[in-house]
PLY file of the C-alpha trace (Angstrom):
ply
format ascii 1.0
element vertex 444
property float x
property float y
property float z
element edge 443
property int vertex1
property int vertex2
end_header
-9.57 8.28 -3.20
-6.13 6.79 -2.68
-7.45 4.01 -0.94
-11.00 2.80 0.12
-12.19 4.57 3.16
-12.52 2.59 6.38
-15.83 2.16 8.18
-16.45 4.13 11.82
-13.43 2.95 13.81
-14.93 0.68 16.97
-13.51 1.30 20.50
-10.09 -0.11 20.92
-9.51 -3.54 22.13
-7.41 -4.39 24.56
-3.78 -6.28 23.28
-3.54 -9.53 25.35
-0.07 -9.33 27.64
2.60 -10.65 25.49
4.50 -14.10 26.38
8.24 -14.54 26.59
9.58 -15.02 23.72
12.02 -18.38 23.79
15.59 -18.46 22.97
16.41 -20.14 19.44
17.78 -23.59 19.12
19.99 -24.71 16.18
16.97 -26.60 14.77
14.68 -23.59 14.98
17.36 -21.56 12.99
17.10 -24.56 10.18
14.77 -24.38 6.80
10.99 -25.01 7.93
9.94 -27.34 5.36
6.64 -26.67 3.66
5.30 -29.99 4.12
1.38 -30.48 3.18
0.58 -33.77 5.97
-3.16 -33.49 6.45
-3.86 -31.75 10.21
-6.84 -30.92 12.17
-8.21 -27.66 10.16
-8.56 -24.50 11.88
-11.82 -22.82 13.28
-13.09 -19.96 11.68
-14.43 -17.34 14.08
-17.60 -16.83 13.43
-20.14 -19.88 14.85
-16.95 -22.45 14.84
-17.44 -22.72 11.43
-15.11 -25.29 9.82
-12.98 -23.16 7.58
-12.15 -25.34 4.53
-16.09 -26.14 4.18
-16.45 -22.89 2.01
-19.46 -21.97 4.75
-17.59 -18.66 5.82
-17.95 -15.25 3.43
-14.43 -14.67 4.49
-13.47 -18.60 3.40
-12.00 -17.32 0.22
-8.95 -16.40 2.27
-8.19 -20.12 2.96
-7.44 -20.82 -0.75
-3.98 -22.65 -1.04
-3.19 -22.46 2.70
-2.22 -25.06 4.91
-1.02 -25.72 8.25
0.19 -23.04 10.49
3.54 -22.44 11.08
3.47 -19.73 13.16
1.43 -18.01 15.46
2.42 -14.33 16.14
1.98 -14.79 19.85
5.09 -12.83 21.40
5.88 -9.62 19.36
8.17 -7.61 21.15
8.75 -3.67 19.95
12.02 -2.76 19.30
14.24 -0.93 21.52
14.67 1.95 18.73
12.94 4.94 18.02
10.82 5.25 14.96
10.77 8.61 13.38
10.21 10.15 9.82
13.11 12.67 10.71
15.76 10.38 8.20
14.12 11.62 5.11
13.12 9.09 2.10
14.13 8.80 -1.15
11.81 8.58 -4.13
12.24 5.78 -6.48
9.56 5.98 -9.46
6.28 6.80 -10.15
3.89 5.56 -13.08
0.04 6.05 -13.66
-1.92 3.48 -14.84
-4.15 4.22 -18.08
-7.08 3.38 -19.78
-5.57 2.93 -23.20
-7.05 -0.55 -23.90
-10.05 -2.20 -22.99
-7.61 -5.85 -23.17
-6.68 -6.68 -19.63
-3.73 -9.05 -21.17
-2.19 -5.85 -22.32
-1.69 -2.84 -19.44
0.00 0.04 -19.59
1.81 2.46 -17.52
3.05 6.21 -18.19
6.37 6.53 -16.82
6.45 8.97 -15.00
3.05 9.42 -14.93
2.14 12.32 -12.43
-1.16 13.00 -10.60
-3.89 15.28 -11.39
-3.16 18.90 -10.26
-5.55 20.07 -6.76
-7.71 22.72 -9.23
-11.55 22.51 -6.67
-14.35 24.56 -8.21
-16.29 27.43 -6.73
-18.70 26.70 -3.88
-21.05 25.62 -2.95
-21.46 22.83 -5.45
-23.91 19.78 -5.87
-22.78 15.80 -6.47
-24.08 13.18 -7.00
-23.34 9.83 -5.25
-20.53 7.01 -6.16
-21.53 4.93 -8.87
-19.67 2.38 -11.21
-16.93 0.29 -11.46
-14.15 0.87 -8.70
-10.84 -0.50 -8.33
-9.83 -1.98 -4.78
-6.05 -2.74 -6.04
-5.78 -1.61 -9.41
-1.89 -3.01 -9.45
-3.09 -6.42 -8.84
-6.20 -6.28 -11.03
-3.77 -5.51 -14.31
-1.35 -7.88 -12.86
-3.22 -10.85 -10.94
0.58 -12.74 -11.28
2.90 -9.94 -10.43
1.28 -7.16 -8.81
4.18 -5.49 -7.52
6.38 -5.99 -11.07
4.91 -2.37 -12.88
7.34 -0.77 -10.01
10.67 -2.17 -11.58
9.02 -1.47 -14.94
8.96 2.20 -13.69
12.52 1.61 -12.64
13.96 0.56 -15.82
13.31 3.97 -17.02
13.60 5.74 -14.11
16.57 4.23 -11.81
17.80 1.49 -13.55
20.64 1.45 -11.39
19.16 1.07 -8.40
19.33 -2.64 -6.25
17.68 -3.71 -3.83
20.13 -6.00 -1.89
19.78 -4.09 0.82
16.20 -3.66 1.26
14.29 -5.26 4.12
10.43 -5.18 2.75
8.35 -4.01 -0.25
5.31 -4.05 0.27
1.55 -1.62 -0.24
0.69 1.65 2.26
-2.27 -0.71 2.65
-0.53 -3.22 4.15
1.19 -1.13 6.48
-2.43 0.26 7.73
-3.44 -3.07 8.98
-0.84 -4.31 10.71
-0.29 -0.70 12.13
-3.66 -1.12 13.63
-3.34 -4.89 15.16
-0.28 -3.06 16.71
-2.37 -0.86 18.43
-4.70 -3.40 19.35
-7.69 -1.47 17.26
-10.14 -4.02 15.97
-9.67 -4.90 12.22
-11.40 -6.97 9.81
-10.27 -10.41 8.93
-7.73 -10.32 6.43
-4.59 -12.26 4.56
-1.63 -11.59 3.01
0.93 -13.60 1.23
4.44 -13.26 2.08
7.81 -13.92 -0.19
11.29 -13.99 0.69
13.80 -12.84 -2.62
16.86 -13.30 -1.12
16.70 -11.18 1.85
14.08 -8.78 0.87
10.69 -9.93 2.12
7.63 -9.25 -0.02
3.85 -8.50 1.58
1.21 -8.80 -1.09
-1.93 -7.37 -0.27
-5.14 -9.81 -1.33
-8.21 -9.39 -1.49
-11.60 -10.97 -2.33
-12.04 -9.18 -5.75
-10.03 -6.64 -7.08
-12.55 -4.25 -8.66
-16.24 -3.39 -6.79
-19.48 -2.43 -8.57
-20.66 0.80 -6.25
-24.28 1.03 -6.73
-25.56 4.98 -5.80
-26.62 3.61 -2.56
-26.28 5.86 0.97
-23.14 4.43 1.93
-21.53 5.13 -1.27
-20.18 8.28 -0.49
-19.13 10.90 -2.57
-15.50 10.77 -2.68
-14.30 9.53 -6.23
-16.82 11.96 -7.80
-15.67 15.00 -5.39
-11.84 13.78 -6.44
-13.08 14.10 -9.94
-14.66 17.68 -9.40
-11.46 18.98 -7.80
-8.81 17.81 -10.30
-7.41 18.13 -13.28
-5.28 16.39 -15.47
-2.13 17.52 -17.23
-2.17 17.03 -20.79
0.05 14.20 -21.27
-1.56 12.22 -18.73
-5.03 12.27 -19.74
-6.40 9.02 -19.47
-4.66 7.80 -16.56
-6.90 6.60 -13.65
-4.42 6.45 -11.22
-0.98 7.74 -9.49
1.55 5.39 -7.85
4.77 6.56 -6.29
7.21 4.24 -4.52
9.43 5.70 -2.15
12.74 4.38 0.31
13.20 5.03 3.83
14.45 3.66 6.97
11.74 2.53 9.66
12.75 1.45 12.75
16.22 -0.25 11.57
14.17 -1.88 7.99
15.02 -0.68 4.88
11.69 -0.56 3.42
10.03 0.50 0.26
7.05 1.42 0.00
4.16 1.94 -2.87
0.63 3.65 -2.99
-1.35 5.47 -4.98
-1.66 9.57 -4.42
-4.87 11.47 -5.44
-3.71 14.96 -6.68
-0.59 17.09 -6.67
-0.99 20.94 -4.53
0.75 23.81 -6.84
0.86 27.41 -5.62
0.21 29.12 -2.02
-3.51 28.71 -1.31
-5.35 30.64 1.57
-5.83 27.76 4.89
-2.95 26.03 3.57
1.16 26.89 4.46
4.15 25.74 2.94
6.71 24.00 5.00
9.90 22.20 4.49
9.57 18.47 3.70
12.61 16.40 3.69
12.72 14.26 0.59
14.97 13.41 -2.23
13.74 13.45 -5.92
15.20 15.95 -7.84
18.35 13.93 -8.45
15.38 11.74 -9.97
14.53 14.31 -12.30
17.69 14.90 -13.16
18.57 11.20 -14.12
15.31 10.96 -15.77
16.20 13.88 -18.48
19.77 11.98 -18.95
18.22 8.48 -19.67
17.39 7.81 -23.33
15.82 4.98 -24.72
16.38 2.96 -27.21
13.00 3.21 -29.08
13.10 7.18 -29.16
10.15 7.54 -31.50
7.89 5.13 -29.92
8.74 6.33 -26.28
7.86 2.67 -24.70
9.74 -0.50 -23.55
7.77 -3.94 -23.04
8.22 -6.40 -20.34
6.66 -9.89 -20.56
5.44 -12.28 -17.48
4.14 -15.45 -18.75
0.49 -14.32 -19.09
0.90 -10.65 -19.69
2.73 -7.89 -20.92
3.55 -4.66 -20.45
3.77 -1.36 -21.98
5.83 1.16 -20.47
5.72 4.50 -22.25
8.31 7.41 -21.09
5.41 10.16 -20.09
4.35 12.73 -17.65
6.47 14.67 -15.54
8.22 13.92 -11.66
6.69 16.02 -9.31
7.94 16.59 -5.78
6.97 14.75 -2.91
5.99 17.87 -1.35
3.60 18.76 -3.43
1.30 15.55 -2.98
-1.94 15.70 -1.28
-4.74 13.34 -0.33
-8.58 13.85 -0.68
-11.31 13.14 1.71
-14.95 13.47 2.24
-16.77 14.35 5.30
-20.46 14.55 6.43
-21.86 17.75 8.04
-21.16 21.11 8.91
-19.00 22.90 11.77
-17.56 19.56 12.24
-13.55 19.53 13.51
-11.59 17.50 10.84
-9.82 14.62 12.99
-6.49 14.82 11.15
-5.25 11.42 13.25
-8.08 9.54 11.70
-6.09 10.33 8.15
-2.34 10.76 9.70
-0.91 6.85 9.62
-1.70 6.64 5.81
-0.56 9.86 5.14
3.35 9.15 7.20
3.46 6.02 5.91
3.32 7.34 1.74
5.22 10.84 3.20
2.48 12.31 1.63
1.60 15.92 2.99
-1.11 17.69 1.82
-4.89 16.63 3.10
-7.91 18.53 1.58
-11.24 17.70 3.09
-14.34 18.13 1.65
-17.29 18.84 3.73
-21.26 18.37 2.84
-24.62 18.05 3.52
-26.73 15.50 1.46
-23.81 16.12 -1.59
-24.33 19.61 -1.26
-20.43 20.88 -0.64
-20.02 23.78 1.18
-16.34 23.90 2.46
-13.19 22.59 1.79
-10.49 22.17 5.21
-7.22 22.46 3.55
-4.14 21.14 5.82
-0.37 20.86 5.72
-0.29 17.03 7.56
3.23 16.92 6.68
4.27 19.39 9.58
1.93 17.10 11.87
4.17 14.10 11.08
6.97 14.53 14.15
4.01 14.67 16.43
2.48 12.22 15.54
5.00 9.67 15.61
5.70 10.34 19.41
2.29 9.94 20.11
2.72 6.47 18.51
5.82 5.39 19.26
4.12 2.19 20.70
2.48 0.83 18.33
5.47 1.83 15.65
7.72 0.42 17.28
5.67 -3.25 17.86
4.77 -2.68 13.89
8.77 -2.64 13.12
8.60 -5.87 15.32
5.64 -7.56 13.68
7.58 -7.15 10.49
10.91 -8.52 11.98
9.35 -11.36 13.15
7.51 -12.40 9.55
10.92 -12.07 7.73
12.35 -14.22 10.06
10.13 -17.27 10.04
9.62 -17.22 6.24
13.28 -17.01 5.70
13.42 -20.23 6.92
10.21 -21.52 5.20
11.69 -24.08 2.40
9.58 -22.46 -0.33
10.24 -19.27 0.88
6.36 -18.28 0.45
3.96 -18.56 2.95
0.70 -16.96 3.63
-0.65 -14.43 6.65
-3.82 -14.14 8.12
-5.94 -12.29 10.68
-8.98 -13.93 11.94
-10.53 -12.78 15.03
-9.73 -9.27 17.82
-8.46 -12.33 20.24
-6.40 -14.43 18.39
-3.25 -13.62 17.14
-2.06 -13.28 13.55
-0.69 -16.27 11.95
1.84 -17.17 9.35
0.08 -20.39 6.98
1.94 -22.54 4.80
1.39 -21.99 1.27
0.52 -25.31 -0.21
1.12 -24.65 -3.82
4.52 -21.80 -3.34
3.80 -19.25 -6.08
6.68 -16.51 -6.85
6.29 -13.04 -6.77
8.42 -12.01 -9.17
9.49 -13.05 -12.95
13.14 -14.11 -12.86
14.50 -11.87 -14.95
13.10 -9.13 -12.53
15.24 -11.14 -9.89
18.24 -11.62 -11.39
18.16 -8.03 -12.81
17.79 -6.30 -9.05
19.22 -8.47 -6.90
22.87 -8.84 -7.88
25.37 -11.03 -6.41
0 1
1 2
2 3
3 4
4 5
5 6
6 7
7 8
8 9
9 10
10 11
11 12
12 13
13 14
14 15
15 16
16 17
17 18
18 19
19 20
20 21
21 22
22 23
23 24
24 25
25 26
26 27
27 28
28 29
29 30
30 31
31 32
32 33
33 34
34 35
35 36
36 37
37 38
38 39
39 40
40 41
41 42
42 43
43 44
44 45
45 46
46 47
47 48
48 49
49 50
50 51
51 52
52 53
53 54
54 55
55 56
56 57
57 58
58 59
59 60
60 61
61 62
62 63
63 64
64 65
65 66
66 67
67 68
68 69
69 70
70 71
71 72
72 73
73 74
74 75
75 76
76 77
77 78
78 79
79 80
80 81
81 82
82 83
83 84
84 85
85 86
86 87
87 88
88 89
89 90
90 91
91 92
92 93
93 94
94 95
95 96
96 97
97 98
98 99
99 100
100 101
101 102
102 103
103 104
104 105
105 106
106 107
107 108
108 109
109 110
110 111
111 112
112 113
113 114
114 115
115 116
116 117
117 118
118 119
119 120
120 121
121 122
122 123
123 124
124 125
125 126
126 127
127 128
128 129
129 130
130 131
131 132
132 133
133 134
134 135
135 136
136 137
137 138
138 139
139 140
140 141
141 142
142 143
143 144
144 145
145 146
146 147
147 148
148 149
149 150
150 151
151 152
152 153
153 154
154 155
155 156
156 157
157 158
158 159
159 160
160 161
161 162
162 163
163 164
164 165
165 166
166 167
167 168
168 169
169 170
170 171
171 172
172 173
173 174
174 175
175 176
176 177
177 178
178 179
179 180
180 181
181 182
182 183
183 184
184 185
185 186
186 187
187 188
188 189
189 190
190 191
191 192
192 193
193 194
194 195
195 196
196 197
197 198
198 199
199 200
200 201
201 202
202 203
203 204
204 205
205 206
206 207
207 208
208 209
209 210
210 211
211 212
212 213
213 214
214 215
215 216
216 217
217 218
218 219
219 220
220 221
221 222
222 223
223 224
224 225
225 226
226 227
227 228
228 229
229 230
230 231
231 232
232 233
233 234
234 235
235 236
236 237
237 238
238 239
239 240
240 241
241 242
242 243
243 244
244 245
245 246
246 247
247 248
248 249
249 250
250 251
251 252
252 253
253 254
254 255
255 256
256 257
257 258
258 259
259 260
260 261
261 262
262 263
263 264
264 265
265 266
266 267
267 268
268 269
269 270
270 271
271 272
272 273
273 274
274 275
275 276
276 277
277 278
278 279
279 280
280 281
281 282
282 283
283 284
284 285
285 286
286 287
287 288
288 289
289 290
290 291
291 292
292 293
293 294
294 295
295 296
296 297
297 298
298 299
299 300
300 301
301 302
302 303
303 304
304 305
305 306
306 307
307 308
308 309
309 310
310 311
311 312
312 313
313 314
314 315
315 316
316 317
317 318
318 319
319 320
320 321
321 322
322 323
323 324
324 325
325 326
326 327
327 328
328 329
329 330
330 331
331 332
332 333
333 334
334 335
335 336
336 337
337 338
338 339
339 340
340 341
341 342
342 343
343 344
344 345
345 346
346 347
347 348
348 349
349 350
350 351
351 352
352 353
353 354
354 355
355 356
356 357
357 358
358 359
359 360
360 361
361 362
362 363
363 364
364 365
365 366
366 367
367 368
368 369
369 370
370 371
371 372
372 373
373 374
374 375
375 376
376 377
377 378
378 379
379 380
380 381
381 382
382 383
383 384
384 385
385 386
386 387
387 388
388 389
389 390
390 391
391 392
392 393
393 394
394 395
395 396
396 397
397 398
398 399
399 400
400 401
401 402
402 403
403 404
404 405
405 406
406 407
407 408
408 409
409 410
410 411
411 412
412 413
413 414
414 415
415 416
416 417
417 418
418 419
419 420
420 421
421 422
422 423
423 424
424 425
425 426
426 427
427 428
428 429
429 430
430 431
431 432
432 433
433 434
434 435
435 436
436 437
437 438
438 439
439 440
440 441
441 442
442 443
C-alpha cells in the first residue's frame, strides 16, 4: 500500500470559531530570532504530563524543540477557489531497490516505474501481513536528506528544471494531515519539521521509526500481501520495492510539488473500470528523457554524495502516464458499498486515478471493486472547498512565520483535538538539503 492505512475515522470534531487575525507591525515583519532562553515547558495532553520528562509515548516528538513561536490560532481560508481543473505537470519518478543490504549505499532506478495491475483469478486465499514494513522508505535510506533522491531523479530526468518559483515540497502524507485538522476531523498527535530555501518552504514528514515489524496479528491486514498477489513487475525493475512520482501543480495560488509513492500502473480496458480523460503533462518528459545521455553510457548511473551517504542513480525503467496509476486497498466483508471519499483526498492530492479494492472474508478474496476516482475528482473538490481552501491557508501561514525564523528551520506539531497546531523553534537548525542541491536548483 502507498501509504499505511488509517484506523476507523472517529466522529468529527467541532473547529473552535477562529479569532481575528491582527494587522502586522514593522517588527512582526522582522527575522524571529531562534533564541534557546529556558521557558516554562509545555503540557503534554495526556494526564498533564510534563513533556520534556520523556513520560509521554508520543515524547519522542519533543526532540530538539524549543519554545513556541507560533500558535496557529487564526487560519483564515483563502478567498480563491481550489480546483484540480489547472492540470499538473510531472517532474520524475524513481523506485527504490533492494540491490544492497548496506543502508550507507541506496539506490534508485531512474525512472523506475510501478508494477503493472495483473490480479489473479478468484476467489483466492492470503495470508496475513507479516515482516518488515517501511513507514517512509525515503527517509529510512536517507535519515539526512529525505527529500534529496527527487533532484537525483531530476538530474536525469529534468535537469533543467528550477524551482524559484515553487511555494512548498513536501509528502502526500503531509498533505493528509493537515487536510484533516482543516476539516476539524480528529488526528493523532504528530510533528513535522519545516525549512525555508529561499522562498520555497520544505515540510518533512517524521516519524517515530521509519520501518515497523508487522507481526501476523488480526489487525495486520492483508494489504501488502494482496498488492503483491495483484502485481507484477516489469523486467527491468525487478527488485524495486517501491514507486515514487513527484508531480507540479497550482493549489489554491501555491506552487506546490508534491511526492508519494503509487502502488501499480492500470494497462488495457478492463470490465467495471472506464477510461476517461485526465489532464496531465508527461510525455514531453518522455521525450526529454530519450534525448538526455549520460556521461557514463555503459554503466547507466550517476552518484551523488551527502556527508553520510551516497547515492546511486541508475538510468532504468520506463515513464508511464499519470493516467494510468492506480491505488490498492483492502476491505472486510461482503456486499459492502466501497466509500470512495474515505480514499479520495490521497488520491487528488498524488492525481492519481485508478482505485482497485479488494474485498474478503477471513483472507478469503472474493471480489475486486475496480473504479475510475479520477473522474470523481471535480466533485469532490466542491464538496470540500472548505476545508481546501483553510488547508491553502494553513500552509500560507507556516511559510510566513518561518520565513522570518533566523535559522529558517523550525519544527510543527499537533498535540491535542482542542488545541491548535503550533510552530516550535528548532534548537539545533538542521538543513534539508546538501548545498550543492541548493545552489544547483535555486538560481539567482
Amino acid at each position: 500500500m502507498s501509504e499505511r492505512p488509517k484506523k476507523a475515522e472517529l466522529p468529527t470534531a467541532p473547529v473552535p470559531a477562529p479569532k481575528p487575525r491582527s494587522s502586522s507591525t514593522a517588527a512582526g515583519r522582522n527575522k524571529i530570532a531562534n533564541t534557546n532562553e529556558k521557558k516554562k515547558p509545555n503540557k503534554w495532553s495526556k494526564g498533564n504530563k510534563n513533556i520534556h520528562t520523556g513520560e509521554s509515548k508520543h515524547s519522542w516528538m519533543l526532540k530538539n524543540t524549543g519554545a513556541v513561536i507560533h500558535p496557529l490560532t487564526a487560519v483564515q481560508p483563502i478567498n480563491t477557489e481550489v480546483s484540480s481543473a489547472g492540470g499538473f505537470e510531472l517532474l520524475c519518478t524513481y523506485n527504490w531497490i533492494v540491490k544492497t543490504k548496506n543502508k550507507s549505499d541506496p539506490t534508485i532506478y531512474v525512472p523506475g516505474g510501478p508494477p503493472k495491475w495483473k490480479p489473479p483469478t478468484l476467489p483466492m486465499t492470503l495470508s496475513l501481513d507479516t515482516g518488515m514494513q517501511y513507514v517512509d522508505q525515503n527517509a529510512f535510506r536517507i535519515p539526512k536528506y529525505p527529500f534529496e533522491p527527487i533532484f537525483w531523479a531530476l538530474d536525469l530526468m529534468n535537469p533543467d528544471m528550477r524551482f524559484n518559483d515553487v511555494d512548498l515540497v513536501c509528502n502526500r502524507n503531509s498533505l493528509r494531515k493537515l487536510l484533516d485538522i482543516a476539516m476539524g476531523r480528529r488526528v493523532y498527535p504528530f510533528v513535522m519539521h519545516l525549512h525555508m530555501v529561499e522562498t520555497t518552504l520544505f515540510i518533512t514528514r517524521k516519524e517515530k521509526s521509519n520501518r515497523m515489524m508487522v507481526l501476523g496479528s488480526t489487525n495486520s491486514g492483508y494489504g501488502h500481501n494482496f498488492e503483491k498477489a495483484c502485481t507484477e513487475a516489469d523486467g527491468d525493475v525487478v527488485g524495486s520495492t517501491s514507486h515514487h512520482r513527484v508531480v507540479k501543480y497550482n493549489m489554491g495560488g501555491l506552487n506546490c510539488v508534491l511526492r508519494f509513492e503509487v502502488d501499480a500502473y492500470y494497462d488495457g480496458d478492463e470490465e467495471g473500470v472506464c477510461a476517461h480523460d485526465f489532464d496531465h503533462e508527461d510525455n514531453a518528459l518522455a521525450e526529454r528523457l530519450d534525448l538526455l545521455t549520460l556521461k557514463e553510457v555503459d554503466s547507466h548511473f550517476t552518484k551523488g554524495t551527502t556527508s553520510n551517504t551516497s547515492i546511486n542513480a541508475v538510468r532504468k525503467g520506463t515513464v508511464l502516464s499519470s493516467s494510468q496509476m492506480a491505488e490498492i486497498k483492502t476491505q472486510k466483508g461482503q456486499g459492502r458499498t466501497a466509500r470512495l471519499r474515505d480514499y479520495l483526498p490521497q488520491l487528488w492530492f498524488g492525481r492519481t486515478p485508478y482505485l482497485f479494492i479488494g474485498r474478503n472474508t477471513n483472507g478469503i478474496f472474493h471480489e475486486i471493486v475496480k473504479m475510475h476516482a479520477g473522474s470523481k475528482f471535480t466533485e469532490w473538490e466542491k464538496e470540500n472547498q472548505e476545508g481546501l481552501r483553510k488547508l491553502v491557508g494553513i500552509l500560507k501561514e507556516l511559510k510566513e512565520v518561518v520565513s522570518k525564523v533566523e535559522s529558517s528551520a523550525a519544527v510543527l506539531m499537533y498535540e491535542k483535538k482542542d488545541e491548535p497546531m503550533k510552530i516550535l523553534e528548532m534548537k539545533n537548525p538542521t538543513s534539508v538539503l546538501p548545498e550543492e542541491i541548493r545552489r544547483k536548483y535555486w538560481s539567482l
